[in-house]
C-alpha positions in Angstrom: 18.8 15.9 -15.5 19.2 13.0 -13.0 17.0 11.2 -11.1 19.2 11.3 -8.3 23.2 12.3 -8.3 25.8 11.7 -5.2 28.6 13.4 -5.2 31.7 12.4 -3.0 29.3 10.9 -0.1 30.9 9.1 2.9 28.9 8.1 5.7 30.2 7.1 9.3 27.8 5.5 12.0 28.6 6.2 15.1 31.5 4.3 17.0 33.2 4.9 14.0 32.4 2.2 11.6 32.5 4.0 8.0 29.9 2.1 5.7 30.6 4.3 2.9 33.7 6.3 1.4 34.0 8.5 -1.3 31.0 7.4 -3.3 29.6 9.0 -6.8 27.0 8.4 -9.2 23.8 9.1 -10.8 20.9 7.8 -11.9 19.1 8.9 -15.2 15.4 8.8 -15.8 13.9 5.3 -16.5 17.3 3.8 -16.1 18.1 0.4 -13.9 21.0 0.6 -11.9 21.8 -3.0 -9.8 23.8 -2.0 -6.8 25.3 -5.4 -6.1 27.8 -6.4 -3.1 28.2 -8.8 0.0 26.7 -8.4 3.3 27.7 -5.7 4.9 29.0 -3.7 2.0 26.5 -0.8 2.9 23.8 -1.7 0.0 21.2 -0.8 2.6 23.6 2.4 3.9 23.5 3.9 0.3 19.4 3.2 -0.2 19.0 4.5 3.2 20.7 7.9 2.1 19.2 8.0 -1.1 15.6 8.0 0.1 16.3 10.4 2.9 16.3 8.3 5.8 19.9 9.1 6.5 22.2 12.0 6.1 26.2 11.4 4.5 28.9 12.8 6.6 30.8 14.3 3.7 29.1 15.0 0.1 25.8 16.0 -1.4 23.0 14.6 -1.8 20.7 15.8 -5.3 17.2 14.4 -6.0 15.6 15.7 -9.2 18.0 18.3 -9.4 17.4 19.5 -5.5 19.6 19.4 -2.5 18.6 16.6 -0.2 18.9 18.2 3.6 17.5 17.5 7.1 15.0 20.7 6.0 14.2 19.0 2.2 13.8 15.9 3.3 10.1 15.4 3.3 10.1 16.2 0.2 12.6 14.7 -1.1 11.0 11.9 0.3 7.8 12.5 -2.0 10.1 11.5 -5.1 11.4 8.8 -3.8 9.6 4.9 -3.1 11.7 2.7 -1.1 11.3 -1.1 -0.8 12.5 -2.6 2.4 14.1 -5.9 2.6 10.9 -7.0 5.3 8.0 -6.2 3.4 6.2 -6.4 7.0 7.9 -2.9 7.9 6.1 -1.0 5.5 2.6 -3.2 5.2 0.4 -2.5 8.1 -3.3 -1.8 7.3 -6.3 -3.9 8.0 -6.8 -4.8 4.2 -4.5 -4.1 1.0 -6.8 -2.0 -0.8 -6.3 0.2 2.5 -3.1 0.1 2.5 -2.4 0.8 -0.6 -4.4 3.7 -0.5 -2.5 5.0 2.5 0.1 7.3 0.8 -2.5 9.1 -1.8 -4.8 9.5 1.4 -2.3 11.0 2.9 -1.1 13.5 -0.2 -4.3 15.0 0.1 -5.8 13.2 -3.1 -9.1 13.4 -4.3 -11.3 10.5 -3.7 -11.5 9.5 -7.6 -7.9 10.1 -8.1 -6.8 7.8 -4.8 -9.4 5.1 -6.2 -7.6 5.2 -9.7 -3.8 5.1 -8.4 -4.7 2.3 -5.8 -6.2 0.0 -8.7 -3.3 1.0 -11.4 -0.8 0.1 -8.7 -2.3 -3.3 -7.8 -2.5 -4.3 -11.3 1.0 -3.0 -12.2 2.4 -4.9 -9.5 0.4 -7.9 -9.7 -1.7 -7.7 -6.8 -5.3 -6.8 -7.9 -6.8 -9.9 -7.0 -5.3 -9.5 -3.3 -7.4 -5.9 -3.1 -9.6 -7.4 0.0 -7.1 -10.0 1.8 -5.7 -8.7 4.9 -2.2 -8.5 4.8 -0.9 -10.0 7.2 -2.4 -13.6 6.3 -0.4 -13.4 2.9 3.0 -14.7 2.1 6.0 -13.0 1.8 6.3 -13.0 -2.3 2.7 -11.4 -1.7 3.4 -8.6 1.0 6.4 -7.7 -1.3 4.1 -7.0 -4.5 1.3 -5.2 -2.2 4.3 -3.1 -0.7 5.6 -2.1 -4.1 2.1 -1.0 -5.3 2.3 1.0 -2.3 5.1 2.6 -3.6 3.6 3.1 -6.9 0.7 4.3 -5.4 2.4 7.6 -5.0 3.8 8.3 -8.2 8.0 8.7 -7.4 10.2 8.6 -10.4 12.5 6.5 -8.4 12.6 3.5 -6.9 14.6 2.3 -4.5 14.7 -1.7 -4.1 16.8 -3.5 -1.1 17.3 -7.3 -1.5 13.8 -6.9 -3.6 14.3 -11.3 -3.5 15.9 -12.1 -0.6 14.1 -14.7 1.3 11.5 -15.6 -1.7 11.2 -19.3 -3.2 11.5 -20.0 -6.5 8.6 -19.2 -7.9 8.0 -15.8 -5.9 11.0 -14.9 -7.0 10.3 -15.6 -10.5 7.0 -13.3 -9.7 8.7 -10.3 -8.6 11.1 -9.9 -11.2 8.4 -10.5 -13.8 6.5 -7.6 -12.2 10.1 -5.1 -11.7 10.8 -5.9 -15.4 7.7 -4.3 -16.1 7.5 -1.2 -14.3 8.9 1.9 -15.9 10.7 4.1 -12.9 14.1 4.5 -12.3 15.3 1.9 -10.2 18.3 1.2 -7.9 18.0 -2.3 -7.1 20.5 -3.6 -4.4 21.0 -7.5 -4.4 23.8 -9.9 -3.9 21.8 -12.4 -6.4 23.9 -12.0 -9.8 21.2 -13.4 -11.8 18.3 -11.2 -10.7 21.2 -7.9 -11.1 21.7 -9.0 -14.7 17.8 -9.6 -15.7 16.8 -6.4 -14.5 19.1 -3.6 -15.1 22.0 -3.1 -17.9 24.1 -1.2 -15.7 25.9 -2.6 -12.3 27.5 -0.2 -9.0 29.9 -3.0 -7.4 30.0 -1.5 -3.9 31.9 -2.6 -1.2 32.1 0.4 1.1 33.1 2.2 -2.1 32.8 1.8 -5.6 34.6 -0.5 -7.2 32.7 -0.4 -10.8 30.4 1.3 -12.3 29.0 0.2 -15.8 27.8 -1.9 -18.2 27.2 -5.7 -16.6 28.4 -6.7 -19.8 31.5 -5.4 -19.0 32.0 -6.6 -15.6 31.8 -9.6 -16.7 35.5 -9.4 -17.8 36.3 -7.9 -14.7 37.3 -10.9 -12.7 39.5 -9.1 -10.1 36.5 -6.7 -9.6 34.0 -10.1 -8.6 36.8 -11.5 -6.8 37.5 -8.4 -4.5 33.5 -7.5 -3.9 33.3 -11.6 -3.5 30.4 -12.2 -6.1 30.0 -15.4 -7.8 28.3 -15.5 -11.2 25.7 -17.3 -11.5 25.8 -21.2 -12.4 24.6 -20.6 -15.7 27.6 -18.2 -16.6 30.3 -20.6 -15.3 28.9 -23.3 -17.2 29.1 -21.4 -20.3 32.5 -20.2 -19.8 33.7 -23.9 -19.3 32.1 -25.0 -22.5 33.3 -22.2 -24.6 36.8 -23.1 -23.0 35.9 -26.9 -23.5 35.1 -26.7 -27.8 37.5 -23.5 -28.4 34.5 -21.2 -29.0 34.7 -17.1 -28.8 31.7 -15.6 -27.7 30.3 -13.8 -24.2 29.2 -15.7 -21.0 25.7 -15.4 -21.2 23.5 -12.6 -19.0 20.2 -15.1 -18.8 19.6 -19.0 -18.9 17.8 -17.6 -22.3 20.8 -16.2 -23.8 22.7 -19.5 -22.9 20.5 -21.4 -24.0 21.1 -19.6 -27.5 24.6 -20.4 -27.9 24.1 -23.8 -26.7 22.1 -23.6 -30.4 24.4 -22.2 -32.0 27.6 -23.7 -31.0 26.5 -27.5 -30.9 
């Protein structure tokens, strides 16, 4: 059964502007999906209707196998952890063990049980050592990994992720991947950062109001036309690699990772 399924969804806000047209797919238990597009190519639109927070025009809306509704939504919204871009939206309490500990309070948890998901989910996420800091005195890589134990706090199966990297330096970047590589939910990660899409997940949605792929990343890779219409750049890595392969008459794939290029830089010098 899937995590969550769309079927036929379209979405119109109102004055007219249609985000989102005709749009399909599923996600399957512990699988990573990167939704990537431009700006504007309703990323957030399709996260927003997946966790709940908005309804599609046309189409249905499944989550663990159950119709997603104004009247199932709460619940719906129990399955579901969502990651806005602003980490600051969804971190609010005086210190990050408390707020943390927010969502199990508010399930109704035992005081044991709240104590152990609190501490799992600031070690999975990387953020045990921040357990007294307030949160508001903590940068923005940090507010992102205490909101993300938040999430796992409660337990969903899926995870919704917008922009999960936007706005982070280098090495908070670098951070937050590390710690999404190792969590084991399903994940829908939207990002417009080519490089992140192809470390985390194996398969790609190219959206741009509608799908225009859906697949391995692998594969889009040979899909030119597909990057040029969504206007997605691969990252400098890639390019490089396709240059040099064109350069000594090579045959092999541009590479997913600076890992993997640096492998056939081995093997092809």
């Amino acid at each position: 059964m899937a995590v969550i399924a769309l079927r036929n969804v379209s979405f119109e806000y109102p004055g007219g502007h249609r985000a989102l047209e005709d749009v399909t797919l599923e996600v399957g238990e512990g699988e990573r999906v990167a939704l990537i597009g431009p700006n504007g190519a309703g990323k957030s639109t399709l996260l927003h209707i997946m966790a709940a927070l908005e309804f599609p025009r046309v189409g249905e809306v499944r989550v663990m196998g159950h119709r997603v509704d104004r009247r199932s939504a709460a619940e719906a919204r129990r399955k579901v952890g969502f990651l806005f871009q602003d980490p600051d939206d969804q971190v609010f309490m005086p210190s990050v063990y408390e707020d943390v500990a927010f969502g199990p309070l508010n399930m109704g948890l035992p005081e044991e049980e709240v104590r152990r998901r609190v501490e799992g989910a600031l070690e999975a996420s990387g953020a045990a050592h921040l357990a007294r800091r307030v949160p508001q005195n903590l940068s923005l890589g940090e507010k992102k990994r205490v909101a993300i134990a938040g999430l796992l706090s409660m337990a969903p199966p899926l995870l919704l992720l917008d922009e999960p990297t936007a706005n982070l330096d280098p090495q908070g970047r670098r951070d937050l991947v590390n710690v999404l590589a190792g969590l084991g939910q399903s994940m829908v990660i939207a990002t417009h950062d080519m490089s992140v899409a192809f470390e985390l997940a194996e398969r790609a949605v190219v959206l741009k109001g509608r799908v225009l792929f859906d697949g391995d990343v692998r594969t889009l890779l040979k899909r030119p036309e597909v990057l040029r219409e969504a206007n997605l750049e691969l990252p400098s890595f890639s390019r490089l690699m396709m240059m040099y392969r064109e350069h000594i008459g090579a045959d092999f794939e541009p590479p997913l990772t600076v890992e993997e290029a640096l492998a056939l830089l081995k093997a092809h010098r």
